[in-house]
C-alpha positions, 0 to 999 in steps of 0.5 A: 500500500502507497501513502498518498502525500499529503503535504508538499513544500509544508503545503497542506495540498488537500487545503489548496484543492479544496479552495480550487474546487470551491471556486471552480463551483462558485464564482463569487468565492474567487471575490475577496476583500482584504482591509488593513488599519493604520495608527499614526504614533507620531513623526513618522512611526505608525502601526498598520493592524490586520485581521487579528495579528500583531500590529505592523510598525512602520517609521522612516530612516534616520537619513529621512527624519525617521527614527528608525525603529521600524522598516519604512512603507516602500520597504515593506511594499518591496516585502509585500512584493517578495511574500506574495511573490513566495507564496506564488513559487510555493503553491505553484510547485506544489501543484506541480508537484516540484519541491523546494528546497529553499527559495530567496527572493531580493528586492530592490527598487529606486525612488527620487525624493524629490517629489516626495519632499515638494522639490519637484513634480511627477512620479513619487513611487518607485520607477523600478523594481528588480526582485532576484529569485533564487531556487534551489531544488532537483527539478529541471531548469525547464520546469522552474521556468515553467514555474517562474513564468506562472508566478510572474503571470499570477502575483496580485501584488506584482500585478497591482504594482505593474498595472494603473489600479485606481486609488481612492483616498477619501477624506473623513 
């Protein structure tokens, strides 16, 4: 007798199947709403809280008058960015069958402050941003090409990043 695995890359797969048929019978399960809640402590320090999980500082550098006790939001976009972009490679494989055995993903990206700080006008956000993505595992180089392509093609957050979503900041 064969023991049907049950867990690849620490992925429980019978979960992953089960959200897949869900949606696959009904649409509107695919829709979600996520929400976060943001505290400003003072200067530049703030607390992002989301669902029930610890609150998530956020302050500036010293070098930009922060007091540096915390990653500052562009760096935690660029994190936002690899997280989402490791649960994609993780899920991905492990519907593939393809097992990592580690996975690193650096990110960088560029920004001129001078819109940020009123000295100019333009873009304020980042104008690159280049994520390394290093795997190690026995599958073919053709196969994590195949992964990597699928991932690239489904990241929310790399996809929010890379097309004009709307934004709307309203104020209370």
């Amino acid at each position: 007798m064969t023991e049907t695995a049950t867990r690849l890359n620490d992925v429980d797969i019978a979960v992953v199947g089960q959200l897949v048929e869900a949606i696959r019978a009904d649409d509107t399960k695919a829709q979600t709403t996520w929400a976060a809640h943001v505290q400003w402590n003072g200067a530049f320090a703030s607390e992002a809280r989301v669902r029930n999980f610890s609150p998530v500082a956020s302050d500036e550098p010293a070098a930009l008058g922060g007091g540096d006790t915390a990653p500052n939001p562009v760096e935690q976009l660029l994190g936002a960015l690899g997280n989402c972009l490791a649960v994609g490679y993780a899920a991905n494989a492990t519907v593939a069958g393809v097992e990592l055995k580690d996975l690193r993903i650096d990110l960088k990206g560029d920004i001129d402050l001078r819109v940020f700080l009123g000295l100019a006008e333009g873009h304020a956000g980042f104008n690159s941003i280049t994520a390394n993505v290093t795997i190690d595992s026995d599958a073919p180089r053709e196969k994590l090409d195949e992964l990597h392509a699928k991932v690239q093609a489904s990241s929310p957050v790399g996809h929010t990043l890379g097309s004009a979503v709307p934004v709307e900041i309203v104020l209370s």
